[in-house]
C-alpha positions in Angstrom: -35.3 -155.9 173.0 -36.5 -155.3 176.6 -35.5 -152.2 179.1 -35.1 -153.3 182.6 -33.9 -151.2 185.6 -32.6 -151.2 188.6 -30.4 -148.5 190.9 -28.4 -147.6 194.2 -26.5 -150.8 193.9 -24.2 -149.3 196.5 -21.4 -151.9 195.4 -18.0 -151.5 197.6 -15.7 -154.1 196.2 -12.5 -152.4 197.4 -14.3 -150.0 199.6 -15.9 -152.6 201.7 -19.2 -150.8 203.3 -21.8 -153.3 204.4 -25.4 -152.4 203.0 -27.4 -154.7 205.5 -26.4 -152.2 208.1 -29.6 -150.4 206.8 -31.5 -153.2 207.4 -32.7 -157.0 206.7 -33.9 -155.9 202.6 -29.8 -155.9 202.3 -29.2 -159.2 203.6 -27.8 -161.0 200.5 -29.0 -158.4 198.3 -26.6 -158.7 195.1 -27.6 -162.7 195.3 -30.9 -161.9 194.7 -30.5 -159.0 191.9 -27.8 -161.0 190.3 -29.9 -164.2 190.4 -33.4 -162.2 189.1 -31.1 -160.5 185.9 -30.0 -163.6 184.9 -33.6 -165.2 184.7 -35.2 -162.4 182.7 -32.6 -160.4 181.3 -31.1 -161.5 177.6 -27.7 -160.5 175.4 -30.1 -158.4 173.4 -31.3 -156.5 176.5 -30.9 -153.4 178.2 -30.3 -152.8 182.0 -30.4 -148.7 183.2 -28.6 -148.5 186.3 -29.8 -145.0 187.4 -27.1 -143.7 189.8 -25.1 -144.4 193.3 -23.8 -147.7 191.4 -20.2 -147.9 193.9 -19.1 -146.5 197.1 -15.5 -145.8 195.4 -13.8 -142.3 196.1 -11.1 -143.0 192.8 -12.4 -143.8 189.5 -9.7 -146.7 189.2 -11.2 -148.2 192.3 -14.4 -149.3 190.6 -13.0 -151.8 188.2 -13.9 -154.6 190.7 -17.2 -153.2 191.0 -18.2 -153.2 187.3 -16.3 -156.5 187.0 -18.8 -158.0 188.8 -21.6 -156.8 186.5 -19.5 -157.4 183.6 -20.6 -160.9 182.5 -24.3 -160.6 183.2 -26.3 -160.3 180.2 -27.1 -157.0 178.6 -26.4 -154.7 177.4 -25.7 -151.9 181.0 -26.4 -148.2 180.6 -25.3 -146.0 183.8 -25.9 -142.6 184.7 -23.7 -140.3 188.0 -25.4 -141.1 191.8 -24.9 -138.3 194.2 -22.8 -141.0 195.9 -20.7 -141.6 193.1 -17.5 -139.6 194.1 -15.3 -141.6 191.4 -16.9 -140.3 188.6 -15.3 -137.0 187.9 -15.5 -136.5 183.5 -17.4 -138.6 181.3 -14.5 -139.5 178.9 -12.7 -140.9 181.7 -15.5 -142.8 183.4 -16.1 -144.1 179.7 -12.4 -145.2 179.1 -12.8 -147.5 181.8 -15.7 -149.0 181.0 -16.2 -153.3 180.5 -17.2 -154.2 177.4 -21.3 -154.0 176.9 -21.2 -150.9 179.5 -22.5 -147.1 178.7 -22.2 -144.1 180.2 -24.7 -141.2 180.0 -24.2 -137.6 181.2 -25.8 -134.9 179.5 -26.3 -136.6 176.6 -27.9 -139.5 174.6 -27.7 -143.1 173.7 -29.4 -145.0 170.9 -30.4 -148.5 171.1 -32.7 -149.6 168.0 -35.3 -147.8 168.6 -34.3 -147.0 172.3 -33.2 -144.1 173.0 -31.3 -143.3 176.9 -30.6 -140.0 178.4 -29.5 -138.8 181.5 -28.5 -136.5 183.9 -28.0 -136.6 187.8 -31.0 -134.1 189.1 -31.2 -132.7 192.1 -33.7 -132.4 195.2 -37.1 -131.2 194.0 -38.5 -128.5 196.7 -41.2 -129.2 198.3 -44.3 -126.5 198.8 -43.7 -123.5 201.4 -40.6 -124.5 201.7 -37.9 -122.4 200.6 -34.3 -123.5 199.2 -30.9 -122.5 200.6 -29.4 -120.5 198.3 -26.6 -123.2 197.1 -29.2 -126.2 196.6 -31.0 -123.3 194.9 -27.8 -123.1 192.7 -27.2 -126.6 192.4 -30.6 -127.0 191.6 -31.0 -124.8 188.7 -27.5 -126.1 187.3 -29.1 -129.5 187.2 -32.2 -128.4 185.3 -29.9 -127.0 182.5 -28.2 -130.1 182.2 -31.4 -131.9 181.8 -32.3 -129.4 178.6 -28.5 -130.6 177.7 -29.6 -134.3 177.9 -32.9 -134.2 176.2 -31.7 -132.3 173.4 -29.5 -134.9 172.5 -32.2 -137.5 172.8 -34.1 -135.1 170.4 -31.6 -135.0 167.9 -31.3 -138.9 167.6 -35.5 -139.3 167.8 -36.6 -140.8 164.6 -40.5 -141.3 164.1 -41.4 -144.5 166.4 -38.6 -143.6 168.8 -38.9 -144.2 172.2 -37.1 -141.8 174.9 -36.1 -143.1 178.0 -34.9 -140.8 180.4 -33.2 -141.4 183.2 -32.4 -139.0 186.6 -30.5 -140.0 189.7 -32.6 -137.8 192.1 -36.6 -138.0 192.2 -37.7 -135.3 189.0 -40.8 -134.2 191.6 -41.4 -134.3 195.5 -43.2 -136.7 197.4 -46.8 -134.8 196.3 -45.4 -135.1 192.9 -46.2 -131.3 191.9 -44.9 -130.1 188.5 -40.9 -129.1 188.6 -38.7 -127.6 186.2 -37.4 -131.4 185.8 -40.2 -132.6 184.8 -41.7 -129.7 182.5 -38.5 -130.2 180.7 -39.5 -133.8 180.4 -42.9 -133.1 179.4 -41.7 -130.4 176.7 -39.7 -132.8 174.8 -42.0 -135.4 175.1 -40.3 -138.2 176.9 -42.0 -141.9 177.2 -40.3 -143.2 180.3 -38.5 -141.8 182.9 -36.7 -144.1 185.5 -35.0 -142.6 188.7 -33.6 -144.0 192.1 -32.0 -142.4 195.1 -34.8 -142.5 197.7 -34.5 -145.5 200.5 -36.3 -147.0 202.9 -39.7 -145.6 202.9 -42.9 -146.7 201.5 -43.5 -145.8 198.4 -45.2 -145.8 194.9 -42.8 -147.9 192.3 -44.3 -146.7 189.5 -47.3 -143.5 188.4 -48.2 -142.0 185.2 -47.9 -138.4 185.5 -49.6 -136.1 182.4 -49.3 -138.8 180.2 -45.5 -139.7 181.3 -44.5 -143.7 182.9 -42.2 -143.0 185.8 -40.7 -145.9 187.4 -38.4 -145.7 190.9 -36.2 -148.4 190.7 -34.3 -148.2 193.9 -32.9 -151.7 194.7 -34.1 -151.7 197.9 -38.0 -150.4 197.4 -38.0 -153.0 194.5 -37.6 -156.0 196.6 -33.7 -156.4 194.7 -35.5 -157.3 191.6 -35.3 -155.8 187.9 -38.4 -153.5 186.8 -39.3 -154.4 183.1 -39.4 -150.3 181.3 -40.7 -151.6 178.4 
């Protein structure tokens, strides 16, 4: 079995919001995505689809959106974007849910040996900068769930295990200094963490911090192509 990735998909079915207004990378995006995951990906695989996956406001106006995922291979694992308004509680999100889809929040997944957790995160502050006190709030909330999510992973972690977390919002800043995000990470030893949410700038894809594979797999940055996790 194979982890691939990809997220901010941005899909907008019945809530039709044109993504090349950001520019040419969006010109006939989901062609290419759609046409890369059927070349690599298999029945047997997974796809993590880390966040901002539709621009629907009502949860049952994202059944178009995930039907036109539901009949590519794999086996699709998806965690709550900051854009994702529809998603409100996890049993509901879950009810609605194609066949072959998963839904993380706050907790864990296992696939064989795979296991998937997940949380949304939060903005990271950068140094000398000090947060307002409700993204202060918001931010500290977040780290909690985190500690919610791994602990789950870490009661399903048999010996040979590996832990695959994933986190909507960037688990460090752009100097990628040590955060309560990702000394959570660290402390339960986590393998791979994948993560999404920043656009249009130029950026590392992928670094290996204190022993720890992070991958940003923003459709965009990516080039619209899958990232193989593992």
């Amino acid at each position: 079995m194979k982890v691939f990735a990809i997220s901010d998909l941005h899909l907008s079915i019945n809530n039709p919001k044109p993504m090349d207004i950001f520019g040419p990378v969006w010109d006939g995006y989901l062609d290419k995505i759609f046409s890369d995951w059927k070349e690599k990906v298999s029945e047997e695989d997974l796809v993590l689809l880390a966040g901002d996956f539709s621009w629907a406001m009502k949860l049952e106006e994202t059944k178009e959106d995930f039907n036109l995922l539901k009949d590519l291979p794999g086996k699709k694992v998806i965690i709550r974007g900051n854009h994702d308004y529809w998603w409100k509680s996890i049993s509901a999100v879950r009810a609605i849910l194609p066949p072959n889809f998963y839904a993380v929040q706050n907790d864990a997944l296992k696939f064989d040996n795979i296991i998937v957790c997940g949380t949304r995160g939060w903005m990271v502050p950068e140094k000398n900068v000090i947060m307002t006190p409700e993204n202060k709030k918001i931010y500290d909330r977040e780290v909690i769930r985190l500690e919610l999510t791994l602990q789950s992973a870490e009661k399903l972690r048999k010996e040979g295990d590996k832990v695959i977390c994933m986190i909507h919002y960037p688990p460090t800043n752009f100097a990628r200094d040590d955060s309560e995000f990702t000394s959570l990470i660290e402390k339960y030893k986590v393998d791979y963490v994948v993560f999404g949410h920043i656009h249009g700038k130029k950026v590392t894809t992928q670094f290996v911090k204190n022993n720890i594979s992070y991958f940003l797999t923003s459709c965009d940055i990516v080039g619209n192509i899958l990232t193989e996790i593992i």
